[in-house]
C-alpha positions as CSV (number, residue, x, y, z in Angstrom):
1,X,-20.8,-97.4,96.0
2,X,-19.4,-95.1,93.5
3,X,-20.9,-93.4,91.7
4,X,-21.0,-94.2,87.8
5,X,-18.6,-92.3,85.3
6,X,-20.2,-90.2,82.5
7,X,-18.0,-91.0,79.6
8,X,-17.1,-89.0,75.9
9,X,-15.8,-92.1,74.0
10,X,-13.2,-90.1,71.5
11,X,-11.2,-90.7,68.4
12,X,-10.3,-89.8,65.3
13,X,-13.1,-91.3,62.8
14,X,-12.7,-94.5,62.1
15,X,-11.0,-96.1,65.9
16,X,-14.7,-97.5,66.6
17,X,-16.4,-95.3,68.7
18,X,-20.3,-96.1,67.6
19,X,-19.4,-99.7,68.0
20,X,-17.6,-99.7,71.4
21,X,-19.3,-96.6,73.1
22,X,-23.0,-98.9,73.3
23,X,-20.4,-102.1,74.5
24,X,-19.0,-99.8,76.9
25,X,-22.2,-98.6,78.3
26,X,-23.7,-102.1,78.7
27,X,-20.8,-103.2,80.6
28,X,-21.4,-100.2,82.9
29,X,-24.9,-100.5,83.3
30,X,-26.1,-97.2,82.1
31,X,-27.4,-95.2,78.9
32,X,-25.7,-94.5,75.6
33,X,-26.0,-92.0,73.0
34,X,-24.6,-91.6,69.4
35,X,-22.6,-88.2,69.2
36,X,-23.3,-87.9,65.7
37,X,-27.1,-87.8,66.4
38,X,-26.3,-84.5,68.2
39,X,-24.7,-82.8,64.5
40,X,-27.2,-80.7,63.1
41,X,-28.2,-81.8,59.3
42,X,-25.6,-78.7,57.5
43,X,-22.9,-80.5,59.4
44,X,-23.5,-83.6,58.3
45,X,-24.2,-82.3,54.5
46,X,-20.3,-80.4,55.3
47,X,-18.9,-83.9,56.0
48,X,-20.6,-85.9,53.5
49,X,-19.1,-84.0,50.9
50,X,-15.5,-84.3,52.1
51,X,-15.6,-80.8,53.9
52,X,-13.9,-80.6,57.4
53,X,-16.1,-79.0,59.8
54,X,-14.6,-75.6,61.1
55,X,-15.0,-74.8,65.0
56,X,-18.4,-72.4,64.0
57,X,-20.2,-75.6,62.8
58,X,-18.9,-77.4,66.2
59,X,-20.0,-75.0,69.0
60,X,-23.4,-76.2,69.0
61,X,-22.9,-79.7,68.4
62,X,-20.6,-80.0,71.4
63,X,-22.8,-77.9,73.6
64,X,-25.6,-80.4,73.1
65,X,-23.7,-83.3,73.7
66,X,-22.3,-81.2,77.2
67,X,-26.0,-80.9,77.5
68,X,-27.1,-84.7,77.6
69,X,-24.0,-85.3,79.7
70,X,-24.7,-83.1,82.5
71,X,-28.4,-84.5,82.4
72,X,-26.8,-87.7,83.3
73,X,-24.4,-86.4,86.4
74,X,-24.5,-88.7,89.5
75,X,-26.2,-91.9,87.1
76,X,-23.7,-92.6,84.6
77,X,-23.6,-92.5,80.6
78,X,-21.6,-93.1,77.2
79,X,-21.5,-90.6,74.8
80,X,-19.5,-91.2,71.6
81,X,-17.8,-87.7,70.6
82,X,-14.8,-87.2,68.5
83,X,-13.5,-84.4,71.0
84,X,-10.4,-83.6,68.7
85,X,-8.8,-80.9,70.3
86,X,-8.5,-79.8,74.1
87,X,-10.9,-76.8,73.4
88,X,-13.8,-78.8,72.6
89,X,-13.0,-81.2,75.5
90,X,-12.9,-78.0,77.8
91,X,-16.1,-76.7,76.6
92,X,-17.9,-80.3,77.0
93,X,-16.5,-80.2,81.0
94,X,-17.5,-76.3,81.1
95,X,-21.1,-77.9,81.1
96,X,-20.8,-81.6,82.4
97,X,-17.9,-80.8,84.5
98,X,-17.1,-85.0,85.4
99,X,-17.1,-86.1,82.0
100,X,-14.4,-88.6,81.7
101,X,-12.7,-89.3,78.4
102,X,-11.9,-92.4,76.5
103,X,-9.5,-91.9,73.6
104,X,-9.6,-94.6,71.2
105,X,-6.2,-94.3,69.7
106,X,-4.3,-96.8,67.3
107,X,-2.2,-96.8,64.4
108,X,-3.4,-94.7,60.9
109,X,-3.0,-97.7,58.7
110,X,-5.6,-99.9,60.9
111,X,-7.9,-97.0,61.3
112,X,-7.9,-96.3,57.5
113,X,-8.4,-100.3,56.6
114,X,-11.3,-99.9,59.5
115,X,-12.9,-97.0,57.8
116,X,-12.8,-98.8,54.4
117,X,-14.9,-101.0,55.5
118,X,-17.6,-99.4,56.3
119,X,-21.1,-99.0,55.2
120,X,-23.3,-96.1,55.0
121,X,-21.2,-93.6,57.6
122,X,-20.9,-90.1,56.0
123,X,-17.6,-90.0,57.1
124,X,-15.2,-90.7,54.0
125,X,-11.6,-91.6,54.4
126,X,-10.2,-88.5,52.8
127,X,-10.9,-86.9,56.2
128,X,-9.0,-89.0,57.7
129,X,-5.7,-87.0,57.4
130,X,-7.7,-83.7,58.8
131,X,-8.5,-85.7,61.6
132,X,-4.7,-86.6,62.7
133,X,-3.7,-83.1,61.8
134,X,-6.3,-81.9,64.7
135,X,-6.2,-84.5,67.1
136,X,-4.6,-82.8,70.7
137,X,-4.3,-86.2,72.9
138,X,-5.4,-85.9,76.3
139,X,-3.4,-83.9,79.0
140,X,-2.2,-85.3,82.1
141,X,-4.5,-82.4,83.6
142,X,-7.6,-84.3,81.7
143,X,-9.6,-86.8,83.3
144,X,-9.6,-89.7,80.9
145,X,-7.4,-92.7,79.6
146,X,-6.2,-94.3,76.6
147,X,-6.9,-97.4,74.9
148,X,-5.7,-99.0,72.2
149,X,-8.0,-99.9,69.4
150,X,-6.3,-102.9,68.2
151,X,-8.3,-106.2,68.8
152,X,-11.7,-106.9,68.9
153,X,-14.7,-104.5,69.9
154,X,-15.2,-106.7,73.0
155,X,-11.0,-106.8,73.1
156,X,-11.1,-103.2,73.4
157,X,-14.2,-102.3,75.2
158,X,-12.9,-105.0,78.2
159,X,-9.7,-102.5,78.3
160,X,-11.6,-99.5,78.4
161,X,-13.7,-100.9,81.5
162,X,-10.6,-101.6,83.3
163,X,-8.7,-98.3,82.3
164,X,-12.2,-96.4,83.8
165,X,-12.1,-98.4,87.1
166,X,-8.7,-97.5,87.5
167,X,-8.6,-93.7,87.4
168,X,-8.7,-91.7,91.0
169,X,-11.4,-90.3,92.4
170,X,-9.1,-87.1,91.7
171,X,-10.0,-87.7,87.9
172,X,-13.9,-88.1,88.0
């Protein structure tokens, strides 16, 4: 039996990650937990008033989020994490070295329509464009896949259980 993944479901804002990280951990069978529940309150205060946050405000976010994923080595987990650039992915493995990745990627225009559409996130849509500017797509070197964000949650979470079963034991 193998043992289950822990995943960082990633993005820009907007590509769905609070709605398809809990799918994706129900499919898998094992616990999930909201990234932004992990921001301390000046971070989300920096974002809520259209501010990007800089790396500074990030280092301890990401840390605790490493934190809960290495607490769930060896019995699975879904973390939802925007994990932008390769240096915040590389400090998340420096403490939960198996975390997998799941980029939720998909064309600006349908992201943007997405993100109009919401209620109550802090997140506006004037970040968005801060968000592409800083995304670094995963690395061959990264443990992870791809999936496309087009479709329904259930669409899109059903792709992302498939892409997980098919990475290597090399990438887990």
């Amino acid at each position: 039996m193998r043992t289950p993944h822990v995943v960082a479901v990633m993005g820009v804002a907007g590509t769905g990650k609070t709605t398809i990280g809990p799918l994706l951990a129900a499919r898998l069978g094992v616990p999930y937990a909201e990234g932004d529940d992990f921001h301390p309150p000046a971070n989300i205060a920096k974002m809520s008033a259209g501010v990007p946050l800089e790396d500074a405000d990030r280092w301890p976010w990401l840390d605790a989020i490493g934190a809960w994923a290495h607490g769930r080595a060896g019995r699975g987990g879904v973390v939802s994490c925007s994990a932008l650039k390769r240096s915040y992915r590389d400090r998340l493995r420096a403490t939960a070295p198996g975390l997998v990745f799941v980029h939720l990627a998909g064309d600006r225009t349908l992201i943007e329509d997405r993100m109009g559409h919401r209620r109550g996130h802090f997140m506006p849509t004037a970040l968005l464009d801060s968000q592409f500017a800083t995304l670094q797509p995963l690395q061959p070197d990264e443990a992870g896949v791809v999936v496309d964000v087009s479709g329904s949650p259930e669409e899109i979470s059903d792709r992302a259980v498939r892409a997980l079963a098919g990475l290597s034991d090399d990438h887990r």
